[in-house]
Structures are given as structure tokens and as C-alpha cells.
C-alpha positions in Angstrom: 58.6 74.2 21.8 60.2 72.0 24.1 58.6 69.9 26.5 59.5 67.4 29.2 58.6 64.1 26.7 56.0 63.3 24.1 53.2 62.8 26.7 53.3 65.9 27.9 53.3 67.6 24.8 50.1 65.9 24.0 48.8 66.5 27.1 49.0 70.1 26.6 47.6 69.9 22.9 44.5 68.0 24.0 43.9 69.8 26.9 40.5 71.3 27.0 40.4 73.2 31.2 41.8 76.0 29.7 42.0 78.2 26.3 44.8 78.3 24.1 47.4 76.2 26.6 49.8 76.3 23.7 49.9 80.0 23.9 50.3 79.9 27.1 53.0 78.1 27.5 54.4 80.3 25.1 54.3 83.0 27.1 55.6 81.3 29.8 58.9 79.7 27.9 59.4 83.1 26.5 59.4 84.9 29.7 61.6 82.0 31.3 64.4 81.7 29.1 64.6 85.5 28.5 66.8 87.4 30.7 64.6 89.9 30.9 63.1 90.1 34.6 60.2 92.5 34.1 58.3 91.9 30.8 56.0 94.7 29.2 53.1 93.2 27.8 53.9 94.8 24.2 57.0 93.3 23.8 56.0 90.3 24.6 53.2 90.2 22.2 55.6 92.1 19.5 57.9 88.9 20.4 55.7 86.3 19.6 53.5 87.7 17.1 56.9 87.7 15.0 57.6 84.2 16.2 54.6 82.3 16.8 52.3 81.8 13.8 49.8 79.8 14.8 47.3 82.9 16.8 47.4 86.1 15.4 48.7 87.9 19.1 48.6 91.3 20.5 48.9 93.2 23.2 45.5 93.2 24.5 45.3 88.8 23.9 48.8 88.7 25.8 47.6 90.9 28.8 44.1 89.0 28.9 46.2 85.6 29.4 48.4 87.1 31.7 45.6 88.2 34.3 44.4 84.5 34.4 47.8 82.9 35.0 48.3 84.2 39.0 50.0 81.1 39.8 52.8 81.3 37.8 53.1 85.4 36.6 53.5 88.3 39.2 51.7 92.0 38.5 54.0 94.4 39.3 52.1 97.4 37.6 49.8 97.9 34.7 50.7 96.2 31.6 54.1 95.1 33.3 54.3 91.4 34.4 57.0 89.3 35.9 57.8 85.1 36.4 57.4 84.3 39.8 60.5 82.4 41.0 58.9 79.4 41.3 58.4 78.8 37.6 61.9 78.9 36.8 62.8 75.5 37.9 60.5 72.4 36.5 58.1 71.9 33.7 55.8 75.0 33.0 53.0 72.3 32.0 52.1 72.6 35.5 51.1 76.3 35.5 48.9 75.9 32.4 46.8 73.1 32.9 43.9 73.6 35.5 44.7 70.1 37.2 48.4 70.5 37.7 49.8 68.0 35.4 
């Protein structure tokens, strides 16, 4: 994972306003630096469950995160999400964290 500098990295590990913020922003980096515009929620969970060791991930967890992260992810029908455009520029941190970092 990449992150703006070391203090945001830890600001995301010790966050406690939201569950599994490393996941998260996962999801998030996946779904950014992908070209990929519209993501199926079983990909992406095929993705990082092949990737990402740390959670055991399916579809069902991926989905389940999606639904809470409105701010940054757009529903375009079931099961099928997209990255508003406004997460492609700057730090994802902000997205994740429920005070904005």
C-alpha cells in the first residue's frame, strides 16, 4: 500500500471511527488504479482475496463495505459499483476515515 507519508499510514492503522480502514482503502486503491470503470463486486473480492492476505474477503464482505462508502463509491446497479470522479485525484485517506483526515 502506498500512502501520502508515514503519518498517514498510521493514521489509518490506528483509526478506530470505522471497521477495517485498511481494507478499505484497499478497495479503494484497487478500484483507482485499475482501468476498469465499472467494478463487479466479485471481481473485486476475487482480486483481493488473491492479493490481500491479511482478511479472508468475499463477495458478500466487499459489497457490505461498498454500501457504507457513499462518499467516495457510486451504485450503478446491484452488485456493480463505480469511483466517483472525485476520488481519483488526492489521497483516498480522506474517504475512509469518518473525520476526513
Amino acid at each position: 500500500m502506498l500512502f501520502c507519508n508515514r503519518e498517514c499510514h498510521l493514521s489509518l492503522k490506528t483509526d478506530k471511527s470505522v471497521r477495517k480502514p485498511e481494507l478499505r482503502y484497499a478497495i479503494l486503491r484497487l478500484m483507482r488504479d485499475h482501468p476498469v470503470e465499472q467494478w463487479n463486486v466479485k471481481e473485486l473480492a476475487r482480486m483481493l482475496d488473491q492479493g490481500y492476505t491479511r482478511w479472508r474477503v468475499n463477495s458478500a464482505v466487499v459489497s457490505q463495505l461498498l454500501r457504507t462508502m457513499k462518499t467516495s463509491v457510486e451504485r450503478i446497479e446491484p452488485c456493480v459499483y463505480k469511483l466517483k470522479p472525485e476520488a481519483y485525484h488526492g489521497p483516498l485517506l480522506r474517504f475512509i476515515t469518518k473525520s476526513g483526515a
